[in-house]
N, C-alpha and C positions, 0 to 999 in steps of 0.2 A: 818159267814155271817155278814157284817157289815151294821150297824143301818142307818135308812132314814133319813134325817137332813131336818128338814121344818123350815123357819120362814117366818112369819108374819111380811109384812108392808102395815102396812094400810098409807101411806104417797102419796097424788095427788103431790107431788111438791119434788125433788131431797132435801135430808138433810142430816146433817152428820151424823143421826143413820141408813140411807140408807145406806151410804158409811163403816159403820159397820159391818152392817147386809152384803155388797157384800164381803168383806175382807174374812168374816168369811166362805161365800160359797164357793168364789174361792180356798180355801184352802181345805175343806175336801172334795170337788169336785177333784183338784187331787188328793186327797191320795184314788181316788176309789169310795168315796161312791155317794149313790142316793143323789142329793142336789132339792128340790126345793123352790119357794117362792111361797107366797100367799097373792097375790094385790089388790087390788081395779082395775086391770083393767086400770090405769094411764101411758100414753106413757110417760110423762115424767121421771118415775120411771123404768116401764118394759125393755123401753130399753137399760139399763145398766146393768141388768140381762141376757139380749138378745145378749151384747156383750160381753159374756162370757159364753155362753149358758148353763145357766141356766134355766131348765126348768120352768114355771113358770101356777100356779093355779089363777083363780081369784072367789074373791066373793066382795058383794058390801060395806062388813066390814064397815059398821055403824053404827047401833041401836048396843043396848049391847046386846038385841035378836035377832040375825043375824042368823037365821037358815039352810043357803045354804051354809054359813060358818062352822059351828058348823057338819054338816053331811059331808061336804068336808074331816073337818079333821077325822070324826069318819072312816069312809071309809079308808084314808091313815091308821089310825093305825090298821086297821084291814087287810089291802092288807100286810102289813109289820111286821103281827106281828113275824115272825121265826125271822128274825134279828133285831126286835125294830124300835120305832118311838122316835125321839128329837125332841118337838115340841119350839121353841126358841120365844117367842113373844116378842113385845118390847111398847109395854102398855099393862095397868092391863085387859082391857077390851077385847083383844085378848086374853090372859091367861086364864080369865075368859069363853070364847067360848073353848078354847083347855079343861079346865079342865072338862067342860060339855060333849064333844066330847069325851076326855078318858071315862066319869061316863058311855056312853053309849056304849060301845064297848066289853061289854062281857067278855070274856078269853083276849083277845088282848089288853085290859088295863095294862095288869101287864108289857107289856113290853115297854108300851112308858112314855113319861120320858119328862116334862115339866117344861124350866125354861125360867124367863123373866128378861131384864135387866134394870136396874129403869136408865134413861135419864133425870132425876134431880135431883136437891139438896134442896129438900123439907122435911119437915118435915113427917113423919107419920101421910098417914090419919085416921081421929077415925071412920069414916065410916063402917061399917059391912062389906058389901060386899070385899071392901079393903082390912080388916081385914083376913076375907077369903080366899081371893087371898094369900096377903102373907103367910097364915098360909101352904096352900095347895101344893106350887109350889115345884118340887124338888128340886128346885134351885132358890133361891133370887140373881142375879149379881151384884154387884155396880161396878164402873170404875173407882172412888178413895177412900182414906180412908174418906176425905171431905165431898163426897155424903151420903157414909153410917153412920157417925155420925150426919149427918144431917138429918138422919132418924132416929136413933136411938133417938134424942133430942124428937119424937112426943112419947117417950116410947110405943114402938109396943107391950110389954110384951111377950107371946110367940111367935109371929110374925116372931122373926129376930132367930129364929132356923135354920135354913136355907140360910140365908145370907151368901154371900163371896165374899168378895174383889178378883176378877178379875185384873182389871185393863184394858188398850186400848193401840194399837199399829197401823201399818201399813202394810201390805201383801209386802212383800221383794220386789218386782218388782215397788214398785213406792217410793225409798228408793235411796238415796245414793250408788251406789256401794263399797261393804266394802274395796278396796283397794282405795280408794278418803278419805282422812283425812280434805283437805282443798277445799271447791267448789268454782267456780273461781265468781265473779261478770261481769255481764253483761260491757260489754268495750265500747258498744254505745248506744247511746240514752241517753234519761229522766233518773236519778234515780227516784226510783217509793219507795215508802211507803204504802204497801198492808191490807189492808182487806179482809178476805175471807170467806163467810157464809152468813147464813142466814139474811135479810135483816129487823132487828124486835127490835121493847121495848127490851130493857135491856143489849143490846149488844153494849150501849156507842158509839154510831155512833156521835150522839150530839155531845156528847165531843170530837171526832174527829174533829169537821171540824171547832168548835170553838177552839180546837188549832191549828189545820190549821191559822184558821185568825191572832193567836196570833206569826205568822212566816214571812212575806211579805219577808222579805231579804230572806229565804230560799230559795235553789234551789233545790226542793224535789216537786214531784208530788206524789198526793193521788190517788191511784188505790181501789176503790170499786167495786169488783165485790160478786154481790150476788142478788136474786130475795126477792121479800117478798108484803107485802098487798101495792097495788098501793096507796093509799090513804097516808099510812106512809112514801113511797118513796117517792112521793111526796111532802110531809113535808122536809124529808130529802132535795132535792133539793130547796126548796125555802129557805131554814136557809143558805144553802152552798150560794144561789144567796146576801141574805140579807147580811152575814158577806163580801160579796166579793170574795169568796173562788172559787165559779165557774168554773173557767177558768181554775183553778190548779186540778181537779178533773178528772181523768177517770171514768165511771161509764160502769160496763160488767157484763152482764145477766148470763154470764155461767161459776159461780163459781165452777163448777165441771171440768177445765179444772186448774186443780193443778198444773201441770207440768210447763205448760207454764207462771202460774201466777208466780210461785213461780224463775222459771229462769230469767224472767224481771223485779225480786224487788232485791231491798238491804236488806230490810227487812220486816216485818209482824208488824202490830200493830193489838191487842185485848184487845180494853180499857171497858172491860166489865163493867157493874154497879153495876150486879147481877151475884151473886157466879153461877157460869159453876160447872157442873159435871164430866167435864174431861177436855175437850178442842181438839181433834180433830182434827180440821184443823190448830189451834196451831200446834199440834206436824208434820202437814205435812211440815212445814217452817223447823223445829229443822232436821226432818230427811232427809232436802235435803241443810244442810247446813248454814242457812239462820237464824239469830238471831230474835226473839221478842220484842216487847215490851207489857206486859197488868199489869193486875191490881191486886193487893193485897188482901188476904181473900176469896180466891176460889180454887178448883182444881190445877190449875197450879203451884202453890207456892208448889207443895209438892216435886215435880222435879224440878223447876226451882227458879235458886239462883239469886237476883238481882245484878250487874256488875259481873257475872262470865261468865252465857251462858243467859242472859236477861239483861232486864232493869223490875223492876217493880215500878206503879206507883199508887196513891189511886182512886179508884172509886170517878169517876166524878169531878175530879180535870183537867180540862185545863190547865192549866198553868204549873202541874207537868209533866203533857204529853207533852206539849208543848214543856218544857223543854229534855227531854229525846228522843224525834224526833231529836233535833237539835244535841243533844249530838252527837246518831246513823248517824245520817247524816252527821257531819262535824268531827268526827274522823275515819277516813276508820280502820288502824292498830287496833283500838277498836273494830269497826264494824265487822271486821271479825275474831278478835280473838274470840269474843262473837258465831259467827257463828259457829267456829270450834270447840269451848266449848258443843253447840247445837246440835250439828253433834254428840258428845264423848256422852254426856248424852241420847241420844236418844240410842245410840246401849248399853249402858251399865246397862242402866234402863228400858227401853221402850222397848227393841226387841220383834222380833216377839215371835221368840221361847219358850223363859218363859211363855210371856204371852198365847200362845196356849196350854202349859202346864195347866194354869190353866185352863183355860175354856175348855180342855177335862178334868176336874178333874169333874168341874161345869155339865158335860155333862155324868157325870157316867161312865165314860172311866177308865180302866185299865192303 
């Protein structure tokens, strides 16, 4: 009998640990098993679970004493205990509910199986409760070796017993098909130079559009598609108006429409400021062809080499970004060698399959 697979998103707004958390459902949802999630009840979130029908729980996952949460899940591992319960959360504070939810389950504890994946690059909190958590989980995830040294630097002491480098991929159907070595470029229109994600602090938007300005000859449009606090967006439009850049800007709400962003760029820019813990929508450019540019001292550099399959440039530097848009922009034969480099490292390091390897290892799988 195989095991229930639950995870936990507490997220009101589409992100790329959603986009994780669905990768991971659609997969052992076909190989058979029971998948569901468990939401806050957010359409923006459900219904991407909902087109793939996945079944889906909700509670109002708030307070860290959420107790319609906490007996949801005790119920699941009790209905599931002959084949086991995965309960996958993805912050501590859901962790924290599932590990209460096992404490209260009786006999049916022994068979469920709780691990969470840490989504930063932060140090180790000294916090108790934290402490706890990581002490407790079956499974501590990280996504690079970057993030997890960068836990390891808050010295967890026995904490990181449990810890394993995972790593992150893509679900094969929104992928490159493996007989396409080279993806062809967009033949009409604007060339577009993409952003894709969340729309927030530390993700070097700034320094995008102030190297935008630092371009006028350029015949490259900025494509930013991503949601985020109106107030910052806002920001973000008035510095694009201030520098002049306005006019050169696309601006699209529905960064979850991958496919298409990524088929009407030449390439991707991720001029982060602050170290990424993997990068994600990164590697959705790499595996459909499509070269990058971001920045040094984070996640990405561990896979990606600069002028082989990127460009990498220093946090919060315009001018070096600047310069490496124009690069990518005005040598095509580059541009896409880079892409095809992208496309090579993505299946050769990032595949799916490894990486599902590890995280049924993560998941107590045989």
């Amino acid at each position: 009998m195989k095991p229930t697979l639950i995870h936990i998103i507490a997220s009101n707004v589409w992100t790329g640990r959603d986009r994780y958390a669905l990768d991971i459902c659609r997969h052992f949802s076909s190989q058979g098993w029971r998948v569901a999630v468990l939401t806050r009840d957010a359409r923006a979130v459900d219904s991407f679970f909902k087109a793939h029908s996945i079944p889906l729980l909700h509670a109002p996952l708030d307070s860290w004493s959420d107790w319609r949460a906490i007996m949801r899940l005790r119920r699941e591992i009790r209905i599931n205990r002959r084949g086991g319960t995965i309960i996958h959360a993805h912050r501590y504070r859901d962790a924290l509910r599932a590990l209460i939810a096992r404490a209260l389950s009786g006999k049916a504890a022994k068979t469920a199986r709780i691990v969470v994946t840490r989504h930063t690059s932060l140090r180790a909190d000294s916090n108790p409760i934290y402490r706890f958590i990581y002490r407790s989980v079956d499974a501590h995830i990280f996504m690079s070796q970057f993030s997890l040294d960068r836990f390891l630097a808050g010295r967890p002491d026995n904490c990181d017993k449990n810890a394993m480098l995972v790593g992150g991929s893509l679900f094969p159907d929104d992928v490159a098909p493996d007989d396409i070595d080279v993806v062809a470029e967009p033949q009409r229109g604007p060339r577009f130079a993409t952003y894709n994600g969340r729309l927030m602090e530390g993700k070097g938007l700034e320094v995008l559009i102030d190297a935008l300005s630092l371009l006028p000859d350029l015949r490259i449009r900025l494509r930013i598609c991503g949601t985020g606090n109106p107030d910052y967006v806002d920001r973000l439009r008035q510095r694009a108006i201030s520098r002049g850049v306005m006019e050169r800007i696309d601006w699209h709400r529905r960064y979850d429409q991958t496919p298409v962003t990524i088929n009407e760029s030449v390439f991707g820019v991720f001029p982060a400021v602050r170290p990424e813990c993997f990068g994600l929508n990164l590697l959705q450019f790499m595996a459909n062809g499509r070269p990058v540019i971001t920045t040094v001292g984070s996640a990405p550099g561990e896979y990606l080499t600069d002028g082989v399959d990127a460009l990498l440039v220093r946090p919060g530097d315009a001018t070096q970004l600047a310069a490496a848009i124009r690069k990518m922009t005005q040598n095509g034969d580059f541009r896409r060698k880079l892409g095809a480099n992208a496309l090579h490292t993505f299946r050769s390091r990032l595949g799916w399959n490894d990486y599902i390897a590890r995280l049924s290892q993560a998941y107590g799988l045989k």
